[in-house]
C-alpha positions in Angstrom: 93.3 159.7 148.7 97.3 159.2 147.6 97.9 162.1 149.0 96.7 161.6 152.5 97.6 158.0 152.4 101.4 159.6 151.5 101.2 162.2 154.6 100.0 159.5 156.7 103.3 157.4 155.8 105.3 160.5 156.8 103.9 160.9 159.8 104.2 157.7 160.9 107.6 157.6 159.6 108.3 160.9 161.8 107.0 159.2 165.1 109.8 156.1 163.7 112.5 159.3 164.0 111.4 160.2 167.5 111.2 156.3 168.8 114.3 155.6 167.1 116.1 158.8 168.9 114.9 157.1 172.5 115.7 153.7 171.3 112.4 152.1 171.6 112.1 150.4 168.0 111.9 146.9 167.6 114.0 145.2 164.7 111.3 145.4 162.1 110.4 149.0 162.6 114.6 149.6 162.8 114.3 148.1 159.3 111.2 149.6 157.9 112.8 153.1 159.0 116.1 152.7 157.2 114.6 151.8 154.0 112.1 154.5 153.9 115.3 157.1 154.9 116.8 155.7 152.0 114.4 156.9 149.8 112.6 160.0 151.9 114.8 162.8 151.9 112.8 164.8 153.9 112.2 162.0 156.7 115.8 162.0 156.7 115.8 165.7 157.6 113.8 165.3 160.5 115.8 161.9 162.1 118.7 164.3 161.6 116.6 167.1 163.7 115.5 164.6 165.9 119.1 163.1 166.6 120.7 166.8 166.8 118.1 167.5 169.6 119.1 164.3 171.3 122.4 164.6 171.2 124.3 168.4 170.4 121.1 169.9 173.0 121.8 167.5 175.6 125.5 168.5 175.0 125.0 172.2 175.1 122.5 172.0 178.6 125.3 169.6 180.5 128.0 172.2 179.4 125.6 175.3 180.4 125.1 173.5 183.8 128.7 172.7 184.1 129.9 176.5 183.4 127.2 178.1 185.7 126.6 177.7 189.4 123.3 178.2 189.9 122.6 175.7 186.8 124.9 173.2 188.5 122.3 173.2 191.6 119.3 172.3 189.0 118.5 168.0 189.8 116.2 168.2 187.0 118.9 168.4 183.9 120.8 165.9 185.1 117.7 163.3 186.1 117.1 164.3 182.3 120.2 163.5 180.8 120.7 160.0 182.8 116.7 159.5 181.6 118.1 159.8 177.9 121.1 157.9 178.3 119.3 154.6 180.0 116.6 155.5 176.6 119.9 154.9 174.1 121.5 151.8 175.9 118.0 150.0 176.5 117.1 147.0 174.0 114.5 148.1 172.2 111.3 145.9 173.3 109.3 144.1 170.5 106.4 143.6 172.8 104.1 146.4 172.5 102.4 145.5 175.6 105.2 146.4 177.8 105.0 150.0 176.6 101.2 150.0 176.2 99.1 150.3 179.4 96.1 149.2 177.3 95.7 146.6 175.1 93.8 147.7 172.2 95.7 150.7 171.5 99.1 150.0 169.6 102.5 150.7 170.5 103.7 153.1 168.2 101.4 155.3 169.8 102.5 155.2 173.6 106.2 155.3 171.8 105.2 158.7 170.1 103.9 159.7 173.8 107.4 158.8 175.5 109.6 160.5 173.1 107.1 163.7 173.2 107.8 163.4 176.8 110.9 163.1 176.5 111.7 165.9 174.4 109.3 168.2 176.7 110.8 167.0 179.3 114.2 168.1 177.4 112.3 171.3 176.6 110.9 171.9 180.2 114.4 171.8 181.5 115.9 174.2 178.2 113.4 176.2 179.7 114.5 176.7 183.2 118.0 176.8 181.8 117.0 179.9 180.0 115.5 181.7 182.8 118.5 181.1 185.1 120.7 182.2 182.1 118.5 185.0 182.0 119.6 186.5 184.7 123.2 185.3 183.9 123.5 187.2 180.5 127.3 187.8 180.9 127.9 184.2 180.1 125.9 183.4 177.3 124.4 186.2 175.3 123.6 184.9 172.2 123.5 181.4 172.3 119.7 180.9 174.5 117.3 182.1 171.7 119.2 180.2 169.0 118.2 177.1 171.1 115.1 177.8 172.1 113.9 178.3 168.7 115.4 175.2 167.5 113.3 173.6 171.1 110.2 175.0 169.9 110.5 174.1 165.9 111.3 170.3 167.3 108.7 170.7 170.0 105.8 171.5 167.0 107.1 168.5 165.7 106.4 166.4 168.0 102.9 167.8 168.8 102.1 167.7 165.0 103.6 163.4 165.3 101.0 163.2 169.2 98.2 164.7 166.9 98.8 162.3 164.0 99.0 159.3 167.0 96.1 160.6 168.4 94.2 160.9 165.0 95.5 157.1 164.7 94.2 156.0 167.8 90.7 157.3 167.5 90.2 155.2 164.4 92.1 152.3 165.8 89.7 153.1 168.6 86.6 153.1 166.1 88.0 149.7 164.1 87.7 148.4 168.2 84.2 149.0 168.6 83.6 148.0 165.1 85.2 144.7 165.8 83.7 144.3 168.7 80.4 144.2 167.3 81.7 142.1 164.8 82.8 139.7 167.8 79.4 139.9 169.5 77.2 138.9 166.4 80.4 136.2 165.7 79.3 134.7 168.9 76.0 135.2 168.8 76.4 133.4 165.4 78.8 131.2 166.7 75.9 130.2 169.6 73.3 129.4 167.3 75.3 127.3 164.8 76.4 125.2 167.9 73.1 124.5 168.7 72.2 123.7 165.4 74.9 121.3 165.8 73.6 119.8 168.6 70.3 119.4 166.8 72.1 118.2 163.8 74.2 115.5 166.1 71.2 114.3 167.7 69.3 114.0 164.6 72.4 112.1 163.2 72.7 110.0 166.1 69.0 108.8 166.1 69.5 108.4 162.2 72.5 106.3 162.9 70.3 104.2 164.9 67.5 103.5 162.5 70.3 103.1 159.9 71.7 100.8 161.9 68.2 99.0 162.4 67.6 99.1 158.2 71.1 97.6 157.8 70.4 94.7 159.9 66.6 94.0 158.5 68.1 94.5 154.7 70.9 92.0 155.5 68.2 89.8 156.6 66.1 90.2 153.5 69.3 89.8 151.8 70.1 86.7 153.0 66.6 85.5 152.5 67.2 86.9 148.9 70.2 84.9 148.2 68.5 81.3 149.4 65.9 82.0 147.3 67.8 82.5 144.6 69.6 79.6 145.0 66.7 77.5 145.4 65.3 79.1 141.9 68.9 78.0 140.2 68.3 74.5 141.5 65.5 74.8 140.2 66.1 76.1 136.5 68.8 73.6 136.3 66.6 71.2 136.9 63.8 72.8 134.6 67.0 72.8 131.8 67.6 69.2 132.6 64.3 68.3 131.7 63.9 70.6 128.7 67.1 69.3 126.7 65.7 65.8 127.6 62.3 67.2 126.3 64.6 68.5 123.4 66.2 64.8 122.6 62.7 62.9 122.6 61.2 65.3 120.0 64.0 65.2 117.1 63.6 61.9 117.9 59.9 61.9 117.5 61.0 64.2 114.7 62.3 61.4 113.2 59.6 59.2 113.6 56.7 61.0 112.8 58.8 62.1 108.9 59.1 58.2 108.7 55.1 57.8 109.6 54.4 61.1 107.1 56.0 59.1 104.6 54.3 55.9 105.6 50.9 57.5 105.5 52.0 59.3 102.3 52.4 56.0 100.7 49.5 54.7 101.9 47.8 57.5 100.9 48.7 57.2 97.6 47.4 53.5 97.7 44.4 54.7 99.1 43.7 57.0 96.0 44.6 54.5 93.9 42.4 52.2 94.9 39.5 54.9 95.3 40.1 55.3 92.0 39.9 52.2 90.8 36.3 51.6 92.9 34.9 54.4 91.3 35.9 53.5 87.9 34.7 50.0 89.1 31.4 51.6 89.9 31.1 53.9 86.8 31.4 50.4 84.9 28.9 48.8 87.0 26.7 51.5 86.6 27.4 51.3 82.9 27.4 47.8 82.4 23.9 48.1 84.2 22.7 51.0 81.7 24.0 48.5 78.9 22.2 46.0 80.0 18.8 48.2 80.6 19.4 49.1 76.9 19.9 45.6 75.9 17.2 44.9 77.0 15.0 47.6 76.4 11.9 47.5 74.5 10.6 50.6 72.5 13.8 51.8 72.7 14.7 55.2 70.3 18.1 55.8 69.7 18.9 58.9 68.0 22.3 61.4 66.7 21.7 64.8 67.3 23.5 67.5 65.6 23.0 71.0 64.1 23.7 72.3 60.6 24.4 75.9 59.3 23.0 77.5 56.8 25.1 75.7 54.1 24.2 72.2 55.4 27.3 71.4 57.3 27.4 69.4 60.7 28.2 71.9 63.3 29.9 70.7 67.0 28.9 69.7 69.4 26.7 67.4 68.8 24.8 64.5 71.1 23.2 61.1 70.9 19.8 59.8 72.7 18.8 56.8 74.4 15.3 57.1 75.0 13.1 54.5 76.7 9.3 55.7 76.1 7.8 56.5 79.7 11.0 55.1 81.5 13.9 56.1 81.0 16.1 58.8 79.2 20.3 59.0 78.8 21.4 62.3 77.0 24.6 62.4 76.0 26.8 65.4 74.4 30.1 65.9 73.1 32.3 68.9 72.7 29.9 71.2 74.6 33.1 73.5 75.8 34.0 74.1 72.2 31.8 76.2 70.7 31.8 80.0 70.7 30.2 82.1 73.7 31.1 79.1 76.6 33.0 80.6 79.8 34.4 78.6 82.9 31.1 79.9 84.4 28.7 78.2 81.8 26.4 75.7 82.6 24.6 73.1 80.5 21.1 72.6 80.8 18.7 70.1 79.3 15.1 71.0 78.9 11.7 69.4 78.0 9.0 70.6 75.8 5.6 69.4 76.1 4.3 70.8 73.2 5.0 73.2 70.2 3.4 75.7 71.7 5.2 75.6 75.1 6.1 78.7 76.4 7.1 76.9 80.1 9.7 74.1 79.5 10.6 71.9 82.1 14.6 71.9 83.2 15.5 68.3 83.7 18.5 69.1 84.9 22.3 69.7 84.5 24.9 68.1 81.8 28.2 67.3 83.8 30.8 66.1 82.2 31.2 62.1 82.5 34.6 61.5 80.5 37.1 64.3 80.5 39.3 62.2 77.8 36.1 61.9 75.6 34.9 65.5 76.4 31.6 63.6 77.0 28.8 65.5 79.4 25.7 63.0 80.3 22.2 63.3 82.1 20.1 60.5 83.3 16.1 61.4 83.6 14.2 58.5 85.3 11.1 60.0 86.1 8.1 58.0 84.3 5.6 61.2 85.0 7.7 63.5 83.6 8.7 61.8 80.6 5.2 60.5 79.6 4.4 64.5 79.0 7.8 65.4 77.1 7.6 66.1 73.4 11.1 66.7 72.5 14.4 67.8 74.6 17.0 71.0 73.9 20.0 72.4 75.1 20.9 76.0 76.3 23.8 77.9 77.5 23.0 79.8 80.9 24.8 81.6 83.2 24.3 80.1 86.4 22.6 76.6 88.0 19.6 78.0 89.7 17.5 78.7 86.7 13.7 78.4 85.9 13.3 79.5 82.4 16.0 79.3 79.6 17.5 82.8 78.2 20.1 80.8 76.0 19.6 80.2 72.4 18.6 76.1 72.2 20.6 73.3 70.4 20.9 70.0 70.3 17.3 69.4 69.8 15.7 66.5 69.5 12.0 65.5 69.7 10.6 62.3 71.5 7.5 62.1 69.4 9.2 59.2 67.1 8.9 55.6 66.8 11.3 52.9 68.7 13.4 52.0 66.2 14.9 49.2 68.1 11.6 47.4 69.5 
């Protein structure tokens, strides 16, 4: 590929040296030309070749036409050489559509075609020369086939430069139709995406509308939006108002209801006080009226209860009765906590035998304990029935309140089968 790329550069080169001998290069291709002769020794060869044939041939045909009389009658030569001559002092033209008839192929091809006609032109008239000097061999011998060869070696030349041109214009020609193509489907392209264009400006335009429309409607709901708002701060300010005024009255109220707490709290106190007192007041009525019932008793039996050990000894608790035959019976006990075997759960109950035999007893009922500070538990029975069938009363330990026959072991007993002994 370097290699053809390289002859391609030296034959374009060589169509420079043939444009550049008829003065038809423009200033850039002048320049282009004397760089690469700088470097290209054997381009410079041939613009040597190509300027010897230009000059020293056109020299050597005047002089043959001068010297000869039949040349001298020859129009061609010197239409030739006053051809070359307006070719040298011409400006070179840098518009390659002066020297091109058509407009897609380049310049430096119709150049390569002037000098080749130019130089067959030059070679057409060498010709003729020779064939009249031909027949004039006395004059010049020698000299004809010397410059005829030198004619045909530069002629070659410039076939070899028309080929390469030619070569060069069918694939310019090619990159043409290639491009036009290219330029078709570019419309074609060009066409559609115009349209869609339109579509797109219409579509935008009707958008543009309804935006237009949805601006106005939102600024409205925006305005709307904003009075609302303003309403709703008027009317949390107000809400606020009222709430720190709400605030005030209730440390205020605060205040008030701790000075009533402590009001009521004192009253309270005096209340419980009092309550006391009236039930103490009532225990001592109820006392005082139980005094008095004893007082005044008749066939009253008063009796100490108490258990012994097996050495004799007085064992706690121990109890005291107050019995009023077929009226009334007070049982009272003491210490009943302290002995061994009582839980928080315990419970006292007092029982009545009705004989020794009795396997049923009746439960009269529970202790409960009537002065904490005397550790003193009581039980009133005033049932007359009842008591008219009792023989003697015990004690047990059981487990719960809810019971119909004792499972403790009994104490405290005492039996009711005795004499008053205050009458």
């Amino acid at each position: 590929m370097t290699d053809n790329h390289s002859q391609f550069d030296h034959d374009r080169y060589e169509e420079l040296c043939a444009l550049a001998t008829a003065g038809a290069l423009t200033t850039e291709e002048s320049a282009a030309l004397l760089t690469h002769l700088n470097q290209c020794a054997e381009c410079n060869k041939v613009f040597a070749q190509y300027q010897s044939l230009a000059n020293e041939g056109m020299s050597m045909l005047t002089d043959l036409h001068r010297s000869t009389p039949e040349v001298a009658q020859f129009d061609e030569t010197s239409a030739l050489a006053r051809l070359l001559d307006t070719a040298k002092h011409s400006p070179p033209n840098t518009k390659s559509k002066h020297l091109s008839p058509f407009p897609f192929v380049p310049s430096i091809v119709w150049r390569g075609v002037a000098a080749a006609s130019i130089l067959g032109c030059i070679g057409f008239g060498s010709y003729h020369l020779g064939e009249r000097r031909h027949r004039d061999a006395a004059i010049v011998p020698t000299f004809l086939p010397v410059q005829t060869s030198n004619v045909d070696s530069d002629t070659q030349k410039v076939k070899l430069a028309l080929q390469a041109s030619q070569r060069h214009e069918a694939e310019l020609q090619s990159l043409v139709s290639t491009s036009s193509a290219q330029i078709e489907k570019l419309r074609a392209d060009a066409k559609a995406a115009q349209a869609r264009l339109d579509n797109l400006t219409a579509s935008l335009t009707a958008s543009k509308t309804d935006a237009a429309s949805q601006i106005v409607s939102l600024t409205e709901q925006r305005d709307a939006a904003n009075a609302r708002l303003r309403d709703a701060q008027q009317s949390y300010q107000t809400v606020q108002d009222e709430l720190n005024n709400l605030r005030s009255q209730r440390k205020q109220d605060l205040v008030r209801i701790a000075s009533l707490e402590s009001q009521v709290g004192g009253l309270t106190v005096a209340v419980n006080d009092q309550d006391k007192r009236t039930k103490n007041d009532e225990q001592y009525l109820a006392s005082d009226k139980d005094i008095r019932d004893l007082i005044g008793a008749r066939n009253l039996y008063i009796a100490d209860i108490m258990d012994v050990n097996e050495t004799g000894q007085a064992r706690k608790p121990f109890g005291r009765v107050f019995y009023t035959k077929t009226k009334s019976l007070i049982f009272y006990a003491y210490d009943l906590d302290r002995q061994p075997g009582v839980k928080q759960t315990s419970t006292f109950h007092v029982w009545g035998r009705t004989s020794a035999n009795d396997r049923q007893p009746i439960n009269l009922g529970l202790l409960y304990l009537d002065s904490e500070t005397n550790r003193r538990w009581t039980l009133r029975v005033d049932n007359p029935e009842q008591l008219a069938r009792l023989d003697a009363v015990f004690v047990t330990i059981e487990p719960g309140k809810q019971i119909e026959k004792p499972s403790g072991k009994p104490f405290l007993y005492a039996s009711l089968r005795r004499e008053p002994n205050h009458p």
